[in-house]
C-alpha positions as CSV (number, residue, x, y, z in Angstrom):
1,X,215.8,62.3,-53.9
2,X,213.8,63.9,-56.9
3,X,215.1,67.1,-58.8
4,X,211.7,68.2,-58.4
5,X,211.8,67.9,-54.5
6,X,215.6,69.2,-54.4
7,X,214.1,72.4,-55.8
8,X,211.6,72.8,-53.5
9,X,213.2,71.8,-50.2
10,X,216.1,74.9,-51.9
11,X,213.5,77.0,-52.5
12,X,212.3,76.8,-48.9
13,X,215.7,77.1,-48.0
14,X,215.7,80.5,-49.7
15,X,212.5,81.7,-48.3
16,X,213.8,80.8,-44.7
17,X,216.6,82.6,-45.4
18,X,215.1,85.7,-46.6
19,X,212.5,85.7,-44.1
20,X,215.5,85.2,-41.0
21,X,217.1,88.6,-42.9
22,X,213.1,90.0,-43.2
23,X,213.2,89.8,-38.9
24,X,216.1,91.0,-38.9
25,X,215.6,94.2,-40.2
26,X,212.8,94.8,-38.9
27,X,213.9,94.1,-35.8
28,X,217.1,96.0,-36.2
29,X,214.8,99.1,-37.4
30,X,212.8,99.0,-35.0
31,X,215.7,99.4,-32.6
32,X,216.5,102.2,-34.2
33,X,213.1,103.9,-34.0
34,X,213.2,103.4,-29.9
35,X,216.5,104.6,-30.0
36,X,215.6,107.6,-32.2
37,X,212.4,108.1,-30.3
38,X,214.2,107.9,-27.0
39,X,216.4,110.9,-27.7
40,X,213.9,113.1,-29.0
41,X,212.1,112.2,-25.8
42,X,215.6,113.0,-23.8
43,X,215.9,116.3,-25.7
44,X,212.3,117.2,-25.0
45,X,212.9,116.4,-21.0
46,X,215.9,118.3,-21.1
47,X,213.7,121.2,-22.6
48,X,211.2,121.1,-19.9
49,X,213.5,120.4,-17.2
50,X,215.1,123.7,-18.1
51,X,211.7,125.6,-18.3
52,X,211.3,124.6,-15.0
53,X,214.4,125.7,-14.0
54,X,213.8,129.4,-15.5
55,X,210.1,128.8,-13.5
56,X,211.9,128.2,-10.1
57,X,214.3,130.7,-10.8
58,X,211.8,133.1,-11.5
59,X,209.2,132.0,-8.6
60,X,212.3,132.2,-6.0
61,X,213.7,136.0,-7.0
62,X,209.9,137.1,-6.7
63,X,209.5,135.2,-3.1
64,X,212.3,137.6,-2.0
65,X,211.1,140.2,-3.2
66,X,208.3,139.8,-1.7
67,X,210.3,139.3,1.7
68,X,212.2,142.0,1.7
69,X,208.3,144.3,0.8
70,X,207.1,141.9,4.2
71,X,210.7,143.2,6.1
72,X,209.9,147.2,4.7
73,X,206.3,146.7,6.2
74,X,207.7,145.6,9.1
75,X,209.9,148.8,9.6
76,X,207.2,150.8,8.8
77,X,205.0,149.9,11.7
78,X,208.1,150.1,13.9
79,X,208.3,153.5,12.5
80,X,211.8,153.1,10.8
81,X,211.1,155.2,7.8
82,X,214.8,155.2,6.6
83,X,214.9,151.9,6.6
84,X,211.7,150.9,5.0
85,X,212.2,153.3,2.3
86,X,215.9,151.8,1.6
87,X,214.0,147.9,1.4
88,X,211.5,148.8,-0.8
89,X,214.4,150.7,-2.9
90,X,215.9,146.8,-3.2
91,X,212.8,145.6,-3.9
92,X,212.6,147.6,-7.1
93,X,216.0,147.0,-7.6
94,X,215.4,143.9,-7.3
95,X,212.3,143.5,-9.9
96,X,214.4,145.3,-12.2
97,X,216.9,142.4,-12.0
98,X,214.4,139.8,-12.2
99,X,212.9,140.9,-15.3
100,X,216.5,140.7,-16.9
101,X,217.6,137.4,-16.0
102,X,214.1,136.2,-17.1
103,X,214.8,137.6,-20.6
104,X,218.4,136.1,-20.3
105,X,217.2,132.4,-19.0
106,X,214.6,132.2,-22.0
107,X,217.6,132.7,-24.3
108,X,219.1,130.0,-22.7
109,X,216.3,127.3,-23.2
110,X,217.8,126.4,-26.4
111,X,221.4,126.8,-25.3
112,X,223.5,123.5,-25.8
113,X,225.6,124.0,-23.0
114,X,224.4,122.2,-19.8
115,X,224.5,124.4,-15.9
116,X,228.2,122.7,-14.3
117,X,226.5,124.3,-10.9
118,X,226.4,121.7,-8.2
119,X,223.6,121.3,-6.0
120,X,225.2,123.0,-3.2
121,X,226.4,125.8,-5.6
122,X,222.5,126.7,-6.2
123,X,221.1,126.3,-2.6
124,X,223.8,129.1,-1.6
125,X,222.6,131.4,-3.9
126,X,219.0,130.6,-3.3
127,X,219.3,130.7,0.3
128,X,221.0,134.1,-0.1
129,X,218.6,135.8,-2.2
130,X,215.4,134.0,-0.3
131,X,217.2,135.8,3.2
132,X,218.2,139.1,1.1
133,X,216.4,142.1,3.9
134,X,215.3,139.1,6.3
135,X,216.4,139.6,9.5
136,X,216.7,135.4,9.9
137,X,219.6,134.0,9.3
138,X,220.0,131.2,6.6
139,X,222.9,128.6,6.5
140,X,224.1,125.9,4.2
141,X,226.0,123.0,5.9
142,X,227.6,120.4,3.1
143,X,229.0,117.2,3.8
144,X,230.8,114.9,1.8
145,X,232.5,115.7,-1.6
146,X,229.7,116.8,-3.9
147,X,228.4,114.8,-6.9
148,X,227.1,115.3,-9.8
149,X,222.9,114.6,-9.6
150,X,220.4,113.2,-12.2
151,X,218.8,116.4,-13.4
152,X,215.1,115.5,-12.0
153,X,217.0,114.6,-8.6
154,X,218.3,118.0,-8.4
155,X,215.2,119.9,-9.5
156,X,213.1,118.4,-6.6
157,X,215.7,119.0,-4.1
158,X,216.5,122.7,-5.1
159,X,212.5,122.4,-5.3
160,X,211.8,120.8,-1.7
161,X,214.3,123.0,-0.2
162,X,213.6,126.7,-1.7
163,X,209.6,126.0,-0.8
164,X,210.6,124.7,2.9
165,X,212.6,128.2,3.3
166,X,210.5,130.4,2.3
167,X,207.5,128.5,4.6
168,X,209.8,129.4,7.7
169,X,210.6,133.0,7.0
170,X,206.9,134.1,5.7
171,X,204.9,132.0,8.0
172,X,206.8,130.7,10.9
173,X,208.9,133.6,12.2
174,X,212.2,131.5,12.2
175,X,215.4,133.3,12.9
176,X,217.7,130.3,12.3
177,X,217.4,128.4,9.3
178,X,220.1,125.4,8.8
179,X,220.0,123.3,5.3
180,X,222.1,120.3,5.9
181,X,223.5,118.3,2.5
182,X,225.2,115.5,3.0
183,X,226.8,113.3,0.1
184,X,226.7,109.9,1.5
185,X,228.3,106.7,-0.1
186,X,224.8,104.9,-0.1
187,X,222.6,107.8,0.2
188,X,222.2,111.5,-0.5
189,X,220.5,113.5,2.0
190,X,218.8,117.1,2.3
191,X,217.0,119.0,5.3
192,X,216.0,122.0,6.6
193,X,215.9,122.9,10.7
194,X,214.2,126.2,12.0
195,X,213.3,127.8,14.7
196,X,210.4,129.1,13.8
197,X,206.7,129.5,15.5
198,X,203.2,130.6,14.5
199,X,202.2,133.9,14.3
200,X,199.7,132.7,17.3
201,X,203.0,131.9,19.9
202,X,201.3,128.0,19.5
203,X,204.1,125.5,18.8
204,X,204.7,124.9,15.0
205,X,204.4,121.0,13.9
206,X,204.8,119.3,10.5
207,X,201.4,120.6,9.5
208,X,201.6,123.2,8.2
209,X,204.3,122.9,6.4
210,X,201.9,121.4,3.1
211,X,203.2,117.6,3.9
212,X,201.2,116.5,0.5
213,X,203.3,118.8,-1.3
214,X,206.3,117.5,0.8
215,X,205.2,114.2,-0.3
216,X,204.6,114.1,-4.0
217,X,208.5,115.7,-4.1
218,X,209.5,113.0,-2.4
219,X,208.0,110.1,-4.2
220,X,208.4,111.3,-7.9
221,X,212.3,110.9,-7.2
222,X,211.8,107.8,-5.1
223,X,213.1,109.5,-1.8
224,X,212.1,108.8,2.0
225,X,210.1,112.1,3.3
226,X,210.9,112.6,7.4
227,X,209.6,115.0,9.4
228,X,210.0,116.5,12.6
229,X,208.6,118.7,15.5
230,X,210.8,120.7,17.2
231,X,210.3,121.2,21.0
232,X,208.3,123.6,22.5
233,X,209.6,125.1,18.6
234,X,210.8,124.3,15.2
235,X,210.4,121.6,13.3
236,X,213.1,119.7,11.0
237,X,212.0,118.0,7.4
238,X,214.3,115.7,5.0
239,X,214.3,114.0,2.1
240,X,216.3,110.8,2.0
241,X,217.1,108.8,-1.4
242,X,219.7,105.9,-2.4
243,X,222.7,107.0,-4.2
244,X,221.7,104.8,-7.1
245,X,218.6,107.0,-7.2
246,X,220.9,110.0,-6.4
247,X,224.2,110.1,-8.2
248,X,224.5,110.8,-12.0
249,X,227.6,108.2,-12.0
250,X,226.0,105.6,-9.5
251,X,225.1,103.3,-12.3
252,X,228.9,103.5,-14.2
């Protein structure tokens, strides 16, 4: 073989060589930018996520105060001034408190430290302060050992549940209200049962309990939406999803 070809057929050798290490990092940077993008997206979910949160939290102190105004009224037409005067003295008390946690839950959007409440943890406290001077009584019935949820997957639920609440006490008349969450091995489920009925004493179906918004819950985390009409009264509604869909740990 020639010199002159040895050369060349080297020198392509060289250019293959620095064109494999060329892909290479390119490749291996641009692995790094999806990476690097990919957290920042993570960090700004996270952020919204808790914005949300201090939304919800905010929207579902305000819903019982607003309850507990609808109870005073209520007391005031059954001419029970005592007792109307001492709701609406919680209600203010209550606003008061509102108006400090919202100050203290905007601090904490850019808190590192993540919320170790469990789902169950936040549906007691939400279905105490959504039945604070509400004559109904609200319950939370957990089964299973809890687990700990993808973030969006416990949003919606705390979501789906707070709004289907507060549709039986202000609209519905319910006295009993159960929540039922049960931590299954291959599924997690949520739903609320009342005994509620319409103002007008007609039977209270699915409805008018906003099913689109019932929906679009259901589908952004993947979950089966069921409903149910009580007989002559009630009316049941759950949310059904996969634990892979479900569980923070279903995937390790």
């Amino acid at each position: 073989m020639r010199p002159g070809i040895e050369g060349l057929i080297g020198l392509l050798g060289v250019l293959v060589a620095c064109g494999v290490a060329c892909l290479f990092v390119v490749r291996f940077s641009a692995r790094r930018a999806r990476r690097e993008q990919a957290r920042r997206q993570a960090r700004a979910e996270d952020r919204d996520r808790r914005a949300r949160a201090l939304h919800d939290s905010l929207l579902q102190n305000t819903q019982g105060v607003v309850l507990t105004m609808h109870a005073a009224r209520s007391r005031l037409d059954a001419g029970d001034v005592a007792k109307a005067k001492a709701l609406l003295d919680r209600a203010l008390a209550d606003s008061d408190e509102i108006v400090i946690e919202g100050r203290e839950r905007i601090q904490e959007l850019d808190a590192a430290a993540e919320s170790v409440e469990t789902l169950s943890e936040v549906l007691e406290l939400t279905l105490q302060a959504l039945a604070r001077g509400h004559p109904a009584q609200c319950r939370l019935h957990v089964q299973g050992d809890p687990r700990a949820l993808l973030p969006c997957v416990a949003d919606e639920l705390h979501r789906f549940a707070r709004e289907t609440v507060v549709e039986a006490l202000a609209h519905a008349n319910a006295r009993q209200i159960e929540v039922d969450l049960a931590y299954g091995a291959s599924e997690l489920r949520l739903g609320v049962r009342d005994d509620g009925r319409d103002p007008g004493s007609e039977p209270r179906g699915p409805g008018q309990l906003r099913v689109h918004e019932l929906r679009a819950m259901a589908t952004r985390i993947g979950a089966r939406l069921e409903l149910r009409a009580g007989a002559p009264t009630g009316s049941e509604v759950s949310l059904a999803l996969s634990a892979e869909l479900a569980y923070a740990d279903a995937g390790g």
